[in-house]
C-alpha positions as CSV (number, residue, x, y, z in Angstrom):
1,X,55.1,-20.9,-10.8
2,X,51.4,-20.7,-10.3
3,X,49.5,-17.4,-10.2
4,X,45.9,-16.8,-8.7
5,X,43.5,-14.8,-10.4
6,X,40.8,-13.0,-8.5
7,X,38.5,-12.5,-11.2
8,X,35.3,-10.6,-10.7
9,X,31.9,-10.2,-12.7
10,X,31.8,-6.6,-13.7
11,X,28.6,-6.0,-16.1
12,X,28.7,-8.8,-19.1
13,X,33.0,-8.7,-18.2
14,X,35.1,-10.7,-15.9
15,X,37.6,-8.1,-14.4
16,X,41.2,-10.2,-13.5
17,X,44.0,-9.4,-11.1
18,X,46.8,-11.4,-10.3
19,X,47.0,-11.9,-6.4
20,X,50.8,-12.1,-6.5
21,X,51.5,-9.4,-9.2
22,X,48.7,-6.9,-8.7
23,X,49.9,-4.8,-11.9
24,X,48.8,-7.8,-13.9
25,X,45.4,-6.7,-14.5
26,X,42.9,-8.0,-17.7
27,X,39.3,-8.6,-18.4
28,X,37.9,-11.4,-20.6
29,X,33.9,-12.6,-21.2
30,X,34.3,-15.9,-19.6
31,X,36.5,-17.9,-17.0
32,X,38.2,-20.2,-19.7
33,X,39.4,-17.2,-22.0
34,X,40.7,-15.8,-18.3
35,X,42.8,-18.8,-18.0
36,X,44.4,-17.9,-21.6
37,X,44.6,-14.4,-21.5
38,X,46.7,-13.9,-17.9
39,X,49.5,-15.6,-18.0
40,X,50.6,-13.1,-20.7
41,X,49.8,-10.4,-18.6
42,X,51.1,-11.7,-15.7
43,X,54.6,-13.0,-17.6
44,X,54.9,-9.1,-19.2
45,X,54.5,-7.4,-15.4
46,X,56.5,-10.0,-13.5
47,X,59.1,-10.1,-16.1
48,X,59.5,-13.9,-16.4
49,X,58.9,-16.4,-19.6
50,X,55.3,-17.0,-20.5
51,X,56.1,-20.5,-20.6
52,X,56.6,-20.1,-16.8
53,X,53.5,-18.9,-15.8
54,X,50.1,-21.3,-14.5
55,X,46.9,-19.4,-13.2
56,X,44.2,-20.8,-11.1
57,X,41.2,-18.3,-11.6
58,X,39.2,-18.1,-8.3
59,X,35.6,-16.4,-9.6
60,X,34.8,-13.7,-6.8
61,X,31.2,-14.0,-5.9
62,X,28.2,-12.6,-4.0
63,X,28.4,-14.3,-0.6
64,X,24.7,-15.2,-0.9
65,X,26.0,-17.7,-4.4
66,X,29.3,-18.4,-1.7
67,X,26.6,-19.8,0.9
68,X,25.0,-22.0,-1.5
69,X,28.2,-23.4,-3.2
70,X,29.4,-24.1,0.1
71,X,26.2,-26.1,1.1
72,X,26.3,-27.6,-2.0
73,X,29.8,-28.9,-1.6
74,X,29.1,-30.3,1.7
75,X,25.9,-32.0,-0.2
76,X,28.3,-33.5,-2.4
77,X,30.5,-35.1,0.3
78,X,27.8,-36.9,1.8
79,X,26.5,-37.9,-1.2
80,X,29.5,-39.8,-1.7
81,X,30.1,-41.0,1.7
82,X,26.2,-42.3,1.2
83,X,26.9,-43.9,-2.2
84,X,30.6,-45.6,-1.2
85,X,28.5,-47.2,2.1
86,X,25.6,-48.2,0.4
87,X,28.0,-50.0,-2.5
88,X,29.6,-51.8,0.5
89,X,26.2,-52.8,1.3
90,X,25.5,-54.0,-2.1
91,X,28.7,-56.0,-2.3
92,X,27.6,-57.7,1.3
93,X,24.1,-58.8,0.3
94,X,25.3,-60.0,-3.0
95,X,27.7,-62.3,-1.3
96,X,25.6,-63.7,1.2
97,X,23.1,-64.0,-1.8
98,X,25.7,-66.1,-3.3
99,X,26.3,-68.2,-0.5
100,X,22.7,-69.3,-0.7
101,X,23.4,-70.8,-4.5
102,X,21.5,-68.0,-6.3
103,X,22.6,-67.8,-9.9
104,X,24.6,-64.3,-10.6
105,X,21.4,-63.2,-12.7
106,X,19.0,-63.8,-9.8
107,X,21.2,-62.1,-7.6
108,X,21.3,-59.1,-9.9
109,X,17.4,-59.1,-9.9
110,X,17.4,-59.4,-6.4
111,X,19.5,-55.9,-5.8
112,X,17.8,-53.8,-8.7
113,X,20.9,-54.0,-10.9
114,X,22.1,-55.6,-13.6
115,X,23.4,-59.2,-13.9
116,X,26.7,-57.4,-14.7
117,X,27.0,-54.7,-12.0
118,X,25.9,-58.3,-10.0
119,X,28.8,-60.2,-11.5
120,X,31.1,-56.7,-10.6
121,X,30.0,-56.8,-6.7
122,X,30.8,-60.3,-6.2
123,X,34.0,-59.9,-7.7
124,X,34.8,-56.7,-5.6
125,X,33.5,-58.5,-2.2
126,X,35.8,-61.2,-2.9
């Protein structure tokens, strides 16, 4: 079973509470050692096998750092929407540039990239 974490900065120490077994309580100095340390903690107050226990550790912050992950997340998704459109555009120009006879490594010159990341368009607009 999966477990979540809460853990929460407290000085130089990451304070750690199980959401589903609140007695499962810990501290550790980072997120990864978190991630080792609980399912012990969590396995000895839930009484089940260690070996039966996953955590995801959810890092509790200021909402000020929440705001900007958020914004930065949203960043992110159009980023990608941005970079999967403009590779669509890529692959479009690069084909009609083929159509006109240009040579794979002209074409690449003509786009800014590579005469390989050319040759990969071409072969992903076909």
């Amino acid at each position: 079973m999966t477990y979540t974490v809460e853990a929460t900065r407290n000085g130089s120490w990451w304070s750690l509470q199980c959401r589903e077994v609140p007695g499962a309580l810990s501290q550790s100095k980072s997120l990864a050692e978190a991630k080792k340390i609980m399912p012990e903690a969590i396995a000895f107050v839930a009484d089940v096998p260690e070996t039966a226990v996953e955590v995801t550790v959810v890092p509790i912050v200021p909402s000020a750092a929440q705001e900007h992950l958020q914004e930065a997340a949203r960043l992110r998704e159009i980023v990608a929407t941005a970079n999967s459109q403009a590779a669509s555009e890529s692959r479009q120009a690069a084909e009609e540039l083929r159509k006109l006879g240009m040579t794979v490594r002209d074409i690449g010159e003509t786009l800014g990239v590579s005469y390989q990341r050319a040759s990969q368009l071409l072969a992903s607009a076909s």
